[in-house]
C-alpha positions as CSV (number, residue, x, y, z in Angstrom):
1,X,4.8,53.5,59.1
2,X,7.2,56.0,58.4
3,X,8.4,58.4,61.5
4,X,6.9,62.3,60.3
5,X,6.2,65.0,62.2
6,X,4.3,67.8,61.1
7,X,4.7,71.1,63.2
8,X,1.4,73.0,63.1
9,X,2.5,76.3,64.7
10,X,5.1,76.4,61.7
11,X,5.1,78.8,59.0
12,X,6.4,76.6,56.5
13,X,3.6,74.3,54.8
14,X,2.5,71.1,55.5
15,X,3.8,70.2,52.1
16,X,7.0,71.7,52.2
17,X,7.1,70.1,55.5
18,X,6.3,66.4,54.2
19,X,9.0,66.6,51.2
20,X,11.5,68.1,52.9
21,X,11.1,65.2,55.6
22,X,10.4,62.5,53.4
23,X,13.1,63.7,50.9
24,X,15.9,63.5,54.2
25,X,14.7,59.8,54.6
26,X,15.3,58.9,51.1
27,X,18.8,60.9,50.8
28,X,19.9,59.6,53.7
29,X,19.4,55.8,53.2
30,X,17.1,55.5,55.7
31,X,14.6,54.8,53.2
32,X,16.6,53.0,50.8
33,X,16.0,52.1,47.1
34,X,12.4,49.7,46.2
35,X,11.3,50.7,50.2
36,X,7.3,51.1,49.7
37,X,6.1,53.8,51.0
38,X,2.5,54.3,53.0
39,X,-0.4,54.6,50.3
40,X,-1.5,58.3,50.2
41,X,-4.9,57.8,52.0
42,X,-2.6,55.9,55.0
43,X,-0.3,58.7,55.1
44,X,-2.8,61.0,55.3
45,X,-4.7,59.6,58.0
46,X,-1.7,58.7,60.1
47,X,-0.6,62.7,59.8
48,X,-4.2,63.7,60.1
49,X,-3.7,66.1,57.1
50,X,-6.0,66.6,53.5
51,X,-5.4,63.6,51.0
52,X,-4.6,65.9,48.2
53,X,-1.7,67.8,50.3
54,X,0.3,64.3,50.8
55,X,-1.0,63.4,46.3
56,X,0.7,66.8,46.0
57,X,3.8,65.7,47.4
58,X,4.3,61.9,46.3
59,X,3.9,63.4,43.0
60,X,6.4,66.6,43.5
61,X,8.9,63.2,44.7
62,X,8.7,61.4,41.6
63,X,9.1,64.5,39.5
64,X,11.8,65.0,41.0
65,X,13.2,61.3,40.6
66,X,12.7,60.1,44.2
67,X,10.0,57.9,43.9
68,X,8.0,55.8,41.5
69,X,4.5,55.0,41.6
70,X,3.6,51.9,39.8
71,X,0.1,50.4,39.1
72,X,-0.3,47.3,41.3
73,X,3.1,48.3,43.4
74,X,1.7,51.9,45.0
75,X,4.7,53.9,45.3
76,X,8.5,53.0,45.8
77,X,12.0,54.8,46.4
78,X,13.6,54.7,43.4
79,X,17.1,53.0,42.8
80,X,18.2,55.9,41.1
81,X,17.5,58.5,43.7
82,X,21.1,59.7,43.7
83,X,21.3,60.3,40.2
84,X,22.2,64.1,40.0
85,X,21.0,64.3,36.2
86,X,17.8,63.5,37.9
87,X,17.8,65.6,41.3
88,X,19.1,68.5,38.1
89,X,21.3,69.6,41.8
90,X,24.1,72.2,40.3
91,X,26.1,70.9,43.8
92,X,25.3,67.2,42.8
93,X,26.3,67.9,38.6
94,X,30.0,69.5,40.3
95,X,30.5,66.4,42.3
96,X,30.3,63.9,39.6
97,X,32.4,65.8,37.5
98,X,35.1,65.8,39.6
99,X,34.9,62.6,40.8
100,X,34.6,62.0,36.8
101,X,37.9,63.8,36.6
102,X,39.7,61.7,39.6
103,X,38.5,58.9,37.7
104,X,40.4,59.6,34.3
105,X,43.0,60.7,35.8
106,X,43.5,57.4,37.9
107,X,43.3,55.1,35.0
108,X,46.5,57.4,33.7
109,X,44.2,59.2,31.4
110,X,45.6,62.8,30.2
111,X,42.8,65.8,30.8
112,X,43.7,66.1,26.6
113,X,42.9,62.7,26.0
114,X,39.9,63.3,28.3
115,X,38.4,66.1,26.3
116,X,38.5,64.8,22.8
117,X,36.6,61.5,23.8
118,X,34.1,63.8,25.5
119,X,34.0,66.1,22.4
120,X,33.6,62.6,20.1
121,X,31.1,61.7,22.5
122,X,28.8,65.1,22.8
123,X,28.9,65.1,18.9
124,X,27.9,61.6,19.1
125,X,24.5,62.3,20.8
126,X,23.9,65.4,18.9
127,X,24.3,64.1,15.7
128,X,20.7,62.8,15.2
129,X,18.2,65.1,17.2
130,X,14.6,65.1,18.7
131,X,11.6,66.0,16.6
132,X,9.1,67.3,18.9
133,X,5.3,67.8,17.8
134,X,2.9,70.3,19.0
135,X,-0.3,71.8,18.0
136,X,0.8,75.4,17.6
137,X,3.7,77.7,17.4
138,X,3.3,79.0,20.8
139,X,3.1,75.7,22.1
140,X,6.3,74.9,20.8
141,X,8.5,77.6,21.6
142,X,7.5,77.1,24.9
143,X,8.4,73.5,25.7
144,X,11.1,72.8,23.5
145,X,12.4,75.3,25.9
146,X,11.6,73.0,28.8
147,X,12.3,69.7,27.3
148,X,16.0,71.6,26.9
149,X,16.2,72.5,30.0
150,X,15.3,69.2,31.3
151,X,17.5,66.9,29.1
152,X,20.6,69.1,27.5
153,X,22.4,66.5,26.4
154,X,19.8,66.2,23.7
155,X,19.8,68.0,20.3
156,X,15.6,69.8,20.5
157,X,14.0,70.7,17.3
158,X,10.1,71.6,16.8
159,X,7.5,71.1,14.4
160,X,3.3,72.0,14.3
161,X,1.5,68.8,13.8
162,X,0.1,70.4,10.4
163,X,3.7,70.9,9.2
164,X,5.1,67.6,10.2
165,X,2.0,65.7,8.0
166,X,2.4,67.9,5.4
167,X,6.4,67.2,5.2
168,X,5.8,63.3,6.1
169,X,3.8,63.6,2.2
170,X,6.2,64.8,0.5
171,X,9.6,63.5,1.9
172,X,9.0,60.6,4.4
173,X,12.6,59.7,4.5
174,X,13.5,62.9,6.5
175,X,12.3,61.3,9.6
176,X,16.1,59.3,9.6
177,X,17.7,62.4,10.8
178,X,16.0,62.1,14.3
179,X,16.6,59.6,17.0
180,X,13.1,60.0,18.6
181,X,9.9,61.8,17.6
182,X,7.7,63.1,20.9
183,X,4.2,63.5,20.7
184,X,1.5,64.7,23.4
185,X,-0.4,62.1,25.6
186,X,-3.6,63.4,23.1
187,X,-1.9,61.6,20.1
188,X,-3.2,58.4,19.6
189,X,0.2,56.6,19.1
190,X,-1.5,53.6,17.4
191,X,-3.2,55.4,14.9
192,X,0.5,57.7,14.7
193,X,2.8,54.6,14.0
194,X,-0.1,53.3,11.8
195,X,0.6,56.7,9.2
196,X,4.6,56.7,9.9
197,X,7.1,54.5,7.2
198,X,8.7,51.2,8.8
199,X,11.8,52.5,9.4
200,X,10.9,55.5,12.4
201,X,12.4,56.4,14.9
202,X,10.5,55.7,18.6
203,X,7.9,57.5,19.3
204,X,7.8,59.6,22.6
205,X,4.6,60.5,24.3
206,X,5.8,63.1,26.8
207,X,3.1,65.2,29.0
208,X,3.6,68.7,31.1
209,X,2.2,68.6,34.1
210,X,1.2,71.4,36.8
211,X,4.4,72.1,38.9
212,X,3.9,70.3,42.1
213,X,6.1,72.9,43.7
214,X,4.4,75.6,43.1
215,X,0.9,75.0,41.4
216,X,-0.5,72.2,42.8
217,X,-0.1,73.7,46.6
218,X,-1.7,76.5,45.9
219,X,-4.7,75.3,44.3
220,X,-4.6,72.8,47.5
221,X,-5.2,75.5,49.2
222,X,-8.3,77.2,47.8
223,X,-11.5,76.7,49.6
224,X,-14.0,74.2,48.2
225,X,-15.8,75.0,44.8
226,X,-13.4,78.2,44.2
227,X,-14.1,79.5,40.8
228,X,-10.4,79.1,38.8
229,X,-10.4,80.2,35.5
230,X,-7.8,78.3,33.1
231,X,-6.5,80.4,29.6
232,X,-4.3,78.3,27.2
233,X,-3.7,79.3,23.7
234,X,-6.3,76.2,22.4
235,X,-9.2,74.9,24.2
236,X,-7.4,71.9,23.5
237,X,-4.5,73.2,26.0
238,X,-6.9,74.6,28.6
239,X,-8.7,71.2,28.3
240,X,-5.5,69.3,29.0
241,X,-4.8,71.9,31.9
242,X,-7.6,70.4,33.7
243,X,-7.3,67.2,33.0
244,X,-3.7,67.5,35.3
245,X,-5.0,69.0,37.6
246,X,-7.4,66.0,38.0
247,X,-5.2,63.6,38.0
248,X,-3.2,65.3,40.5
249,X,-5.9,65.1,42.9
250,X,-7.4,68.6,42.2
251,X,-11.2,67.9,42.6
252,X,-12.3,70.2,44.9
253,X,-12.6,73.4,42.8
254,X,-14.9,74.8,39.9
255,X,-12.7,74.5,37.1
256,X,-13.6,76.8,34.1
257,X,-11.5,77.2,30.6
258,X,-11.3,79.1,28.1
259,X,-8.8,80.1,24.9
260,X,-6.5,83.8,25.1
261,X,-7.9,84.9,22.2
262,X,-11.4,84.6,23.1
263,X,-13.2,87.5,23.2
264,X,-15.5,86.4,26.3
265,X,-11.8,86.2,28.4
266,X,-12.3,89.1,30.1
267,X,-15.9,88.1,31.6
268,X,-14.4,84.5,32.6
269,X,-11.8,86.7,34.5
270,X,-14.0,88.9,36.1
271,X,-16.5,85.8,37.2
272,X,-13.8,83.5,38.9
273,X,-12.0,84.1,42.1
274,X,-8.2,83.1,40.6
275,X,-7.4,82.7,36.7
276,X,-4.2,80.7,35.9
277,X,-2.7,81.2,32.4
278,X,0.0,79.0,30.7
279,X,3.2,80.4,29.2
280,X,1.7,79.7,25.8
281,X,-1.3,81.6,27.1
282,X,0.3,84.7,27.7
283,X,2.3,84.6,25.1
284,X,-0.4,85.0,23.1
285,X,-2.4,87.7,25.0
286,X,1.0,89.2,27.4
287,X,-1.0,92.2,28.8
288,X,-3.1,89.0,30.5
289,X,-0.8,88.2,33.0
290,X,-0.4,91.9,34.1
291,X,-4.1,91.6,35.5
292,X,-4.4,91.4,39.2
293,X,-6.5,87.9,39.5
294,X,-4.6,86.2,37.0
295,X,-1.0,83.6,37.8
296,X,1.2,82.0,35.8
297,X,0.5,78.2,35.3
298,X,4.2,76.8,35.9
299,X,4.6,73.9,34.0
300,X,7.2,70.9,34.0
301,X,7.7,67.6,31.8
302,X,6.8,64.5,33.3
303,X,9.8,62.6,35.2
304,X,8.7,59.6,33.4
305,X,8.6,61.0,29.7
306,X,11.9,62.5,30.3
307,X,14.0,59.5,31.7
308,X,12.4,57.3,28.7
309,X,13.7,60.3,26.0
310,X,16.9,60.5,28.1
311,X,17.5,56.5,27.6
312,X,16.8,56.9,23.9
313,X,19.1,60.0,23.5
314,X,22.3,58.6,25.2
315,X,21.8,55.0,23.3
């Protein structure tokens, strides 16, 4: 068993406490890469803490690159821990670009010669971009900003599942401009690769998932059968809000859902004890967000998702 010690008198969490200590142990070697770590219900007992705090933070790890959790394996240290295009560490990004720059520079490399590969290069990987599908508008706008922000090396554009069919009629062959299309976990990819011509490119399924950072603790945190209200743009959305929350060990509250635009929001509101609403929630419905019960619902992709659209995107 790993050495942790929670302090109890402390003012910081017992999840920020947990990652913090756990994170040291990875970062410093100590746990090094393939380690297995204790299963959550182990860990849990050992510390003498809630199963869902220590869930919380083996997932926050492997968002953040540290870990994996594998069916049949539990969960490991990943060999790529010190990755900073992983750890997305603006001290860890400056590092490898000078030690980038020492490198060229030692193989007699001019900083001239340098920059016009890396130009060649950049236009290289931007050359073909990312077609990514969502139900709705909103729903795009939203996390095409976060898959940018998550992978900018790669070129982002957006289309509605209604607009991508009706252009797949009329022109299949413009689905050779992209490098990758990226669907939602809801999209049967069978049935999808089933309607696409022979010569796609891969299909993506990427998810978003409740930040483990900020969400997932403070629903933790909520007494048993708390009434939270969930507002997405779609009932599909607010559906899928749930269904993350379950599989991040949420299980304890009474979860209740319902679209922006619906005009029984405001009694929802007023019957639940905390109302989260996603970005493309209030977006939708702004003055929403203003109401004292109601939080954002942070959002982030899914580590996994993104490191498969990263290896596509730099082939």
């Amino acid at each position: 068993m790993i050495k942790l010690i929670l302090q109890k008198d402390s003012n910081v969490s017992y999840h920020e406490q947990l990652f913090q200590q756990i994170a040291a142990l990875i970062r410093s070697g100590e746990l090094p890469p393939n380690e297995q770590l204790p299963t959550v219900r182990e860990l849990a007992a050992q510390l003498k803490i809630n199963y869902n705090t220590v869930r919380s933070v083996y997932l926050r790890l492997q968002q953040e690159g540290m870990v994996d959790s594998r069916q049949g394996r539990g969960t490991i240290v990943s060999n790529v821990v010190n990755d900073p295009l992983l750890t997305r560490n603006p001290a860890h990004l400056a590092l490898l670009a000078k030690e980038t720059l020492h490198k060229v520079k030692a193989m007699g490399y001019s900083m001239d010669e340098f920059t016009r590969v890396l130009s060649s290069v950049m236009q290289e990987i931007n050359q073909f971009p990312v077609l990514f599908l969502r139900f709705t508008e909103l729903e795009l706008a939203e996390y095409l900003r976060l898959v940018q922000y998550h992978l900018p090396s790669a070129m982002v554009e957006g289309r509605t599942f209604e607009d991508f069919i009706e252009r797949l009629e009329r022109d299949p062959s413009f689905l050779q401009q992209y490098k990758a299309i990226v669907t939602h976990p809801s999209v049967n990819l069978r049935m999808m690769k089933q309607t696409l011509p022979k010569e796609s490119p891969p299909l993506v399924s990427l998810d978003f998932i409740p930040d483990p950072t900020t969400v997932i603790p403070a629903m933790e945190a909520y007494p048993r059968h708390t009434k939270v209200g969930l507002i997405c743009a779609t009932i599909r959305g607010a559906a899928g809000m749930i269904n993350d929350l379950y599989n991040a060990g949420i299980t304890h509250l009474d979860l209740r859902t319902i679209e922006a635009n619906h005009p029984d929001v405001f009694e929802l509101i007023s019957n639940c004890d905390v109302v989260y609403i996603s970005k493309p929630g209030y977006m939708t419905r702004p003055h929403l967000l203003t109401l004292p019960k109601v939080k954002e619902y942070q959002e982030i992709p899914d580590h996994h998702g993104i490191n498969e659209l990263r290896k596509i995107v730099t082939q």
